[in-house]
N, C-alpha and C positions, 0 to 999 in steps of 0.2 A: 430502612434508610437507603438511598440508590446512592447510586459511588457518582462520582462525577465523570459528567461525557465532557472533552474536549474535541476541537474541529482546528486545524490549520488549512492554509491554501483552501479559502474558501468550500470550506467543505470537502475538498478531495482525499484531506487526512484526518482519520477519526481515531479516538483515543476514547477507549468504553472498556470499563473493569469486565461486564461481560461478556467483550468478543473478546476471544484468541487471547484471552489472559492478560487482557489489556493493551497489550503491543498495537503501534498503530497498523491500522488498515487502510487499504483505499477506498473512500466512501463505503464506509462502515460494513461491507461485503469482509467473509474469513481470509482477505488476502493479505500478509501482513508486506508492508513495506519491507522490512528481513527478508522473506521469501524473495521477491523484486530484485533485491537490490546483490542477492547471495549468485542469483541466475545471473544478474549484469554481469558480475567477477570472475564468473565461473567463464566467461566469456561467449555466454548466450548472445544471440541478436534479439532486438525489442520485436520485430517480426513473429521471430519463435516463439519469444514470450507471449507475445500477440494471439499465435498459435494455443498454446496451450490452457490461455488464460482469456475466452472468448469477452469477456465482458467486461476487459480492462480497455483504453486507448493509448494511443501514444504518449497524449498528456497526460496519465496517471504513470508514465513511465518515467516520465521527464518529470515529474512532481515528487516523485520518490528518490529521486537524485537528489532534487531542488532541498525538499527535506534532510536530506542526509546531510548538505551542506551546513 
């Protein structure tokens, strides 16, 4: 029996018992919005983040706020 996938924000946030232990990611890729949102706090810039994390965009940085709210 498969666990249930969820999607928010048009697919940019995914919720799957087999990625990352479920925790949401962005478009289903091991990036978990936690990771995202710990770098914001940390007081990362979205740039850096950008940097580090080639295959995210702005919009999944601002969609991981958006979520968080």
């Amino acid at each position: 029996m498969s666990a249930e996938k969820l999607s928010f924000f048009d697919g940019n946030i995914t919720i799957d018992a087999d990625i990352s232990n479920g925790k949401p990611t962005i478009r289903g890729q091991r990036i978990t919005v936690q990771t995202i949102l710990e770098f914001l706090s940390a007081g990362e810039s979205s740039e850096e983040i950008l940097k580090q994390y080639p295959t995210l965009t702005q919009e999944d940085i601002q969609t991981c706020l958006a979520f968080a709210k």
